[in-house]
C-alpha positions as CSV (number, residue, x, y, z in Angstrom):
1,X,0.0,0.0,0.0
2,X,2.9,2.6,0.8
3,X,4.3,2.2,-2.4
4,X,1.2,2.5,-4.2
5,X,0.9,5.7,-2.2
6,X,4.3,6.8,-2.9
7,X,4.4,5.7,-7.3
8,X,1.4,8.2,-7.2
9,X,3.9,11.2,-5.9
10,X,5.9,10.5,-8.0
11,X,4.1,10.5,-11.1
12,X,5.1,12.7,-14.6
13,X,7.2,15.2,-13.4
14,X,8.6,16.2,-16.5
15,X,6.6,19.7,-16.4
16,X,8.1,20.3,-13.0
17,X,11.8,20.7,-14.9
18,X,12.3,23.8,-16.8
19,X,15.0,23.4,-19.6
20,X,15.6,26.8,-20.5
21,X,15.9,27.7,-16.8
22,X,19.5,29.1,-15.9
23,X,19.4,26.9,-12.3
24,X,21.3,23.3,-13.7
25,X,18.6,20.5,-14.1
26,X,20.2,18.3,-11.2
27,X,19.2,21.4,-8.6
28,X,15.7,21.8,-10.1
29,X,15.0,17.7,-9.7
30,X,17.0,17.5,-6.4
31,X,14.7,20.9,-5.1
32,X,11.4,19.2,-6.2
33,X,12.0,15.5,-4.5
34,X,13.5,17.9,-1.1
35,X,9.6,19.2,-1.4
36,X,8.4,16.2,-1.7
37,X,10.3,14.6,1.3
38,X,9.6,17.8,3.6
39,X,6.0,18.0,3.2
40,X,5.7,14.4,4.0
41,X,4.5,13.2,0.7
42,X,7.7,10.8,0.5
43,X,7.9,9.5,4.0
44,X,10.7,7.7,6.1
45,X,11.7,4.5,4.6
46,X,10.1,5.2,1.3
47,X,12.2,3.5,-1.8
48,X,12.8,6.1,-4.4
49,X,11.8,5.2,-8.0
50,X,14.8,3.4,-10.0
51,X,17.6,6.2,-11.6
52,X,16.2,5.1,-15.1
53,X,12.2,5.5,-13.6
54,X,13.1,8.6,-12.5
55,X,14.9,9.9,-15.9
56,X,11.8,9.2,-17.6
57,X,9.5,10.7,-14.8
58,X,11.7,14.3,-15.1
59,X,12.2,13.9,-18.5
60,X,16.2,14.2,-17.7
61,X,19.1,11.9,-18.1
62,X,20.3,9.2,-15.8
63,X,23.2,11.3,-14.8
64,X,21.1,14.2,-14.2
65,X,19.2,11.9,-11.8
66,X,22.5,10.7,-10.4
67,X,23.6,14.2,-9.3
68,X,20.7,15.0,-8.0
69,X,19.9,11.9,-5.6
70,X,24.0,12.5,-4.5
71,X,22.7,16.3,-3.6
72,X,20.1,15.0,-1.5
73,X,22.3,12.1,0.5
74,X,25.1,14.7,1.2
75,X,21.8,16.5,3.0
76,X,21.0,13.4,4.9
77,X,17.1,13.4,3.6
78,X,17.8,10.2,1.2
79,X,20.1,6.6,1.1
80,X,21.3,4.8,-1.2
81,X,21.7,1.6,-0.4
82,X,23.8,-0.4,-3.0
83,X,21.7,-3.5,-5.0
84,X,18.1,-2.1,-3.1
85,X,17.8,1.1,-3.9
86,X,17.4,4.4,-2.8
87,X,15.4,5.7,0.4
88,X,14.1,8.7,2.4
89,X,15.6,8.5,5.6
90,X,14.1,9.1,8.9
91,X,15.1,13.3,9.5
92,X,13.4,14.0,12.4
């Protein structure tokens, strides 16, 4: 059920990322899942979407995706946990 809950977060975000935007695309996708986790829509423990899932979600590369999940580890507010995935960590 939580991940049912969490795949509907995390839906098309491709209209979220602005290309022509100055601020680099790794920022603008790292910035929108930081929303996400703050407001409590991605909760403690959640699994993050696959790299490649996400690409396609943000319409952005792999690499872009990469960047932007390393942002958010070096914060604390995510995990990546080699062979399972990537999580939300507990930040309270």
């Amino acid at each position: 059920r939580r991940r049912h809950q969490q795949d509907r977060v995390l839906r098309d975000r491709s209209s979220r990322v602005n290309h022509a935007a100055a601020r680099p695309l790794w920022q603008q996708v790292a910035e929108d899942l930081r929303a996400e986790i703050q407001a409590g829509r991605l909760t403690a423990g959640a699994r993050l979407p696959s790299e490649n899932e996400l690409a396609q979600l943000c319409g952005v590369s792999r690499i872009t995706i990469r960047h932007s999940i390393r942002a958010l580890s070096e914060e604390g507010l995510v995990e990546a946990v080699h062979g399972c995935g990537t999580f939300v960590t507990d930040t309270k």
